[in-house]
VEXKOL-820592 format. One record per residue (C-alpha): x, y, z; residue number from 1; residue in three letters. Coordinates in nm, 4 decimals, decimal comma, always signed. Layout:
% VEXKOL-820592
REC; east; north; up; k; r
REC; X; Y; Z; NUM; ALA
...
//
This chain:
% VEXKOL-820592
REC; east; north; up; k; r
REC; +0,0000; +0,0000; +0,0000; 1; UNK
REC; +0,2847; +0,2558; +0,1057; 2; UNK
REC; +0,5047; +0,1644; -0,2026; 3; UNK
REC; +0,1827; +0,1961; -0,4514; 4; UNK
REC; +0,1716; +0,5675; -0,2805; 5; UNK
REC; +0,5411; +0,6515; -0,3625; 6; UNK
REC; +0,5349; +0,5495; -0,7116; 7; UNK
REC; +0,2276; +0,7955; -0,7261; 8; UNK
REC; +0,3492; +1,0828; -0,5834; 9; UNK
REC; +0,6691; +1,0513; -0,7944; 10; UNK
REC; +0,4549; +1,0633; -1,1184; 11; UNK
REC; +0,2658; +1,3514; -0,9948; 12; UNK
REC; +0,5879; +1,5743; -0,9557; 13; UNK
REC; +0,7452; +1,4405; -1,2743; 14; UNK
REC; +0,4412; +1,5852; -1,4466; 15; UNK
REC; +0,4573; +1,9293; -1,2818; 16; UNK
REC; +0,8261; +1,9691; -1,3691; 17; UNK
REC; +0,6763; +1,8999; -1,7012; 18; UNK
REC; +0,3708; +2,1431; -1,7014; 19; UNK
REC; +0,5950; +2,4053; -1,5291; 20; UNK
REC; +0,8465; +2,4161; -1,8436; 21; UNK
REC; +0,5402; +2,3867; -2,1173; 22; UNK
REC; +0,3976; +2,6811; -1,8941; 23; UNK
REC; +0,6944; +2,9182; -1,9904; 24; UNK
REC; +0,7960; +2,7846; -2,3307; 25; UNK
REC; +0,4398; +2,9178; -2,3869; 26; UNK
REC; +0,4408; +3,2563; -2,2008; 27; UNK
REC; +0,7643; +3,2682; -2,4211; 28; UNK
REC; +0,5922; +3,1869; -2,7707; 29; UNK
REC; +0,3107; +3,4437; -2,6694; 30; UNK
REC; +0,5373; +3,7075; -2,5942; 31; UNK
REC; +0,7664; +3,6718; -2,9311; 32; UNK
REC; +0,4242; +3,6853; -3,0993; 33; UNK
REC; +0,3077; +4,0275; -2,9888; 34; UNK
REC; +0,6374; +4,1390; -3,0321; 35; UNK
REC; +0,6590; +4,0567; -3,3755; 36; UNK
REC; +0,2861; +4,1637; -3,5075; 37; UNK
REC; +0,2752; +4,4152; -3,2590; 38; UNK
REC; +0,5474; +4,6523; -3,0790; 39; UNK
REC; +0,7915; +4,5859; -3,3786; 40; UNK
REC; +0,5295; +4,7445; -3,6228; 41; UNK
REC; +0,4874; +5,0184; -3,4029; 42; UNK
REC; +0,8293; +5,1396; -3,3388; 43; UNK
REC; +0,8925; +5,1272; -3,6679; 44; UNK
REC; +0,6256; +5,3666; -3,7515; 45; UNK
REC; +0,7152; +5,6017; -3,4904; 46; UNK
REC; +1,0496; +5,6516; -3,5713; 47; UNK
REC; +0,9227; +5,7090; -3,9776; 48; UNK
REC; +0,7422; +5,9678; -3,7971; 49; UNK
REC; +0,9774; +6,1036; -3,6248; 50; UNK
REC; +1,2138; +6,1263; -3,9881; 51; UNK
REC; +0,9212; +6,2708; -4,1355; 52; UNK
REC; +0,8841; +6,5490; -3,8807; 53; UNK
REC; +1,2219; +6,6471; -3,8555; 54; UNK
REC; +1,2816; +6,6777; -4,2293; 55; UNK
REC; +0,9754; +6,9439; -4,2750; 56; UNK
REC; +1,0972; +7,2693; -4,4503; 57; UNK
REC; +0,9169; +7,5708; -4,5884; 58; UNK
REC; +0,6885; +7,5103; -4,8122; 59; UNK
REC; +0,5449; +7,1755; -4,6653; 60; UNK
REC; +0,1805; +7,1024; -4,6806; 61; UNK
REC; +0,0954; +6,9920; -4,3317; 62; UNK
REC; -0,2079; +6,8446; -4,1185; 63; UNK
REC; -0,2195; +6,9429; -3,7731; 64; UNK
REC; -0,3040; +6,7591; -3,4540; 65; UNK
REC; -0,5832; +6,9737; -3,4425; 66; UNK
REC; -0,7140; +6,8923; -3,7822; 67; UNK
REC; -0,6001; +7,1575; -3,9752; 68; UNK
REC; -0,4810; +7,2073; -4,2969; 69; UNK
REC; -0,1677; +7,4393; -4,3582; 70; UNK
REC; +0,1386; +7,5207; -4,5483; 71; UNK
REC; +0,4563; +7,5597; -4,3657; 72; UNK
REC; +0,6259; +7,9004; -4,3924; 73; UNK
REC; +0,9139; +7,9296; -4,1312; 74; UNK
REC; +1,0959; +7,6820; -3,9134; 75; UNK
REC; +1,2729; +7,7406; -3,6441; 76; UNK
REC; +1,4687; +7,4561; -3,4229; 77; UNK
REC; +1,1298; +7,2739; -3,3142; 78; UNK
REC; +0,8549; +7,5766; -3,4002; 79; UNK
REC; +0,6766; +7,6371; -3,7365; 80; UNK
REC; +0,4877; +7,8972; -3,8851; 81; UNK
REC; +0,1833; +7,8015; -4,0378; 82; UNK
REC; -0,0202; +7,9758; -4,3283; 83; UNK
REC; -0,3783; +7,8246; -4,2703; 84; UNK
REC; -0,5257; +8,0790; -4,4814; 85; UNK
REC; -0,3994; +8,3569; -4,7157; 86; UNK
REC; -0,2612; +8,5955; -4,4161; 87; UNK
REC; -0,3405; +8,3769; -4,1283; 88; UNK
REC; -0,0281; +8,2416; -3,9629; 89; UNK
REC; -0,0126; +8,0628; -3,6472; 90; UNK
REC; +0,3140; +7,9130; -3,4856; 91; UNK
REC; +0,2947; +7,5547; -3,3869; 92; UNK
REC; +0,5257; +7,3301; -3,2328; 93; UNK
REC; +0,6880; +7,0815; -3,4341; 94; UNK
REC; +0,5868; +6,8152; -3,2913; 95; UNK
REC; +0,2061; +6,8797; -3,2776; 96; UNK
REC; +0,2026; +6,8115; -3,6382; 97; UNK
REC; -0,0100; +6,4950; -3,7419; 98; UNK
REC; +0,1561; +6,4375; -4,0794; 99; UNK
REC; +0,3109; +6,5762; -4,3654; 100; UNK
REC; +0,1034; +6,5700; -4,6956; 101; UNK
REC; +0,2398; +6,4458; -4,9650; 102; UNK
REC; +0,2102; +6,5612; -5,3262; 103; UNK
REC; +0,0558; +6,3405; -5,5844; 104; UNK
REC; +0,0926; +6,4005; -5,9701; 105; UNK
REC; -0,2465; +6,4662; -5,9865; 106; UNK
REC; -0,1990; +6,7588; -5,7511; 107; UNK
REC; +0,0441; +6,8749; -5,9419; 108; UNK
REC; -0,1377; +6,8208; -6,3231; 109; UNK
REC; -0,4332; +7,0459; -6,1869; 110; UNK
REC; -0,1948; +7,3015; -6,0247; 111; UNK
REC; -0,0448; +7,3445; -6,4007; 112; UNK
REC; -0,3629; +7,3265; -6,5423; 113; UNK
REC; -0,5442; +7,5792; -6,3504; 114; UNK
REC; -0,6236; +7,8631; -6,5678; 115; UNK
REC; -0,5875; +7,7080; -6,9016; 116; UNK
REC; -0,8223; +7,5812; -7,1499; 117; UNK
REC; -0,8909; +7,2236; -7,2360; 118; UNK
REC; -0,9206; +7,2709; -7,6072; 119; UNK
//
């Protein structure tokens, strides 16, 4: 009876070694995961944003944390001046700025077109 008890309670410990390594291989797995599909990604994009922001120069079309449209007119170290109208400037800090709007070709094939006739 005592020996039947030993041989259990040897099995029973065996397993939890076991269970206790499965346990963290999968923590482990779970945690590469979400790394890879997740905070990888994410830096990434922040630091694009961060290249982005710090190469704005006059001229820039911007969009605003705010929601605003505007075209950059000064910069100085990390403050801009924004035109959001014709004569309307504000100065925002650099940082505040959502993204930087990029040009397509149809942007540019209506600004050359503006004024002319299609004949």
């Amino acid at each position: 009876m005592f020996i039947n008890d030993a041989f259990a309670s040897e099995a029973v410990t065996a397993s939890a070694g076991a269970s206790v390594a499965a346990n963290v291989i999968q923590i482990l797995l779970i945690f590469l995961v979400f790394y890879l599909l997740l905070i990888r990604p994410q830096q990434k994009k922040m630091k694009q944003h961060e290249a982005e922001l710090q190469a704005i120069k006059t001229g820039d079309k911007v969009l605003t944390g705010g929601g605003l449209y505007a075209t950059v007119k000064g910069v100085e170290a990390d403050d801009l001046t924004l035109e959001i109208s014709k004569g309307v400037e504000v100065k925002a800090h650099r940082w505040t700025i959502r993204e930087v709007i990029k040009e397509t070709t149809s942007d540019k094939k209506s600004k050359n077109n503006k004024g002319k006739k299609n004949v």
